[in-house]
C-alpha positions, 0 to 999 in steps of 0.5 A, spaced: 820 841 544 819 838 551 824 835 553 829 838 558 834 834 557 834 837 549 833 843 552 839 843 557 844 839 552 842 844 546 844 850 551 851 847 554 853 845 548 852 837 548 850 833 541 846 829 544 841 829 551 846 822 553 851 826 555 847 827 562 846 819 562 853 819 563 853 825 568 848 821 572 853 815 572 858 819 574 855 823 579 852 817 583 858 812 583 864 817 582 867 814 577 871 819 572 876 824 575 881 827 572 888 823 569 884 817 567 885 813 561 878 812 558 875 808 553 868 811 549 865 804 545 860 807 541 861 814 541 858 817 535 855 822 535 860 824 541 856 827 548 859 821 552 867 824 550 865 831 550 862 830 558 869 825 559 873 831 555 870 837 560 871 833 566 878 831 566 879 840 565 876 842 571 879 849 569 876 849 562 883 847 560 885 849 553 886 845 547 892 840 548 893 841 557 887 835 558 888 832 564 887 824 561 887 820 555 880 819 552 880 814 545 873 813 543 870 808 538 865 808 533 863 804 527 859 811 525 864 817 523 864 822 529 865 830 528 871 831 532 871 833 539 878 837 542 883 833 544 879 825 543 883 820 539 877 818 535 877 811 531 872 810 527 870 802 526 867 796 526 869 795 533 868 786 532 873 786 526 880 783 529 883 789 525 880 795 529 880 791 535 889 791 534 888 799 532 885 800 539 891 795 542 896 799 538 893 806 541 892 803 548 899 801 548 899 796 553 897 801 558 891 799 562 884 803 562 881 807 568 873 807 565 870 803 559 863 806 558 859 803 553 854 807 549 853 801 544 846 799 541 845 795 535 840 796 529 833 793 531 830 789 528 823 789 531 825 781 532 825 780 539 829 775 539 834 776 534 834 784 537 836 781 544 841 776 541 845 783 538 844 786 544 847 781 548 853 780 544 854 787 544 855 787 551 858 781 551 864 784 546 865 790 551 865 786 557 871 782 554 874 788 552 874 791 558 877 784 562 882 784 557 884 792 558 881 794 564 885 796 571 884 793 577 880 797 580 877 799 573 870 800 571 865 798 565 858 803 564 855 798 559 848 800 556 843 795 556 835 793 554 830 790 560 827 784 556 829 777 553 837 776 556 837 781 561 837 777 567 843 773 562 847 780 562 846 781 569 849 775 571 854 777 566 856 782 570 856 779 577 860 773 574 865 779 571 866 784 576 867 784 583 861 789 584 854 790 578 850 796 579 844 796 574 842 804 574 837 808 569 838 816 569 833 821 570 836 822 563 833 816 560 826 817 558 821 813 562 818 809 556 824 806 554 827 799 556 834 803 557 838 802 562 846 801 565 850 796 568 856 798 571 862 793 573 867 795 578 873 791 580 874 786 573 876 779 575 881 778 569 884 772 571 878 768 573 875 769 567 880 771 562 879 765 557 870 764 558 868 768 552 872 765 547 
């Protein structure tokens, strides 16, 4: 096995090398501190919320004393993980959307981070359509459910749609970063938009 990153996540007890993705994000934008209330769409198998978990206890807080709120999503079942609140769902499905409402409790989230990707097809076309609707659910999520000063950290694909997806941050958000981690391997067309700043009221109805 080559890879560092498996290396690393298999040593500091990560499930998956995504987690230092995340970390990368973190790091370079400063996005996650402790007392946030974040949402983890997409999270199986669980490295994005065991990253979010051990930022927000800086001290390596036992069960129960977390510093923050994380409620992580996901259509796949999810191991636990300590103090997350896991819903497991089809995140387009009007009923878990409302199960995700109704945990939130009409509190605004600090973070919504992304890690969603659909089932490929090998189709371009049909595959860049599924993965822009994705992106395109999470950014309505987070206009909907985002802070003022919130931010979305959303997997994307280069290639067909990614010029319609970054507009789609820059129409959505006050600041659109697009940023590939070290942690995302060079052959892969990976890489994250991050949306400071949700202009709610502006486009509250346009993705209808």
């Amino acid at each position: 096995m080559t890879d560092p990153y498996v290396k690393l996540a298999q040593k500091e007890g990560y499930r998956a090398r995504a987690a230092y993705k995340l970390k990368e994000i973190d790091e370079a934008l400063g996005l996650i501190r402790p007392g946030q209330l974040v949402v983890d769409l997409g999270s199986a198998p669980g490295a994005w919320s065991q990253y979010l978990r051990r930022r927000f206890a800086p001290e390596g807080a036992a069960s129960g004393s977390l510093q923050g709120v994380i409620v992580a999503l996901d259509i796949l079942p999810m191991d636990p993980v300590e103090d997350v609140l896991f819903i497991q769902g089809d995140f387009r499905e009007d009923a878990v959307a409302e199960q995700l409402r109704g945990v939130l409790g009409g509190r605004k989230a600090d973070l919504v981070v992304s890690d969603m990707s659909p089932n490929l097809s090998g189709i371009a076309s049909a595959d860049a359509a599924r993965i822009a609707h994705l992106v395109e659910l999470a950014v309505h999520f987070s206009l909907e459910h985002l802070q003022p000063q919130g931010a979305l950290v959303c997997k994307v694909f280069h290639g067909s749609g990614y010029s319609q997806l970054v507009k789609l941050f820059k129409d959505s958000f006050r600041v659109a970063k697009p940023l590939k981690p070290k942690a995302s391997r060079d052959r892969s067309s990976e890489t994250f938009l991050v949306g400071i700043g949700p202009r709610q009221a502006e486009l509250s109805g346009s993705l209808e």
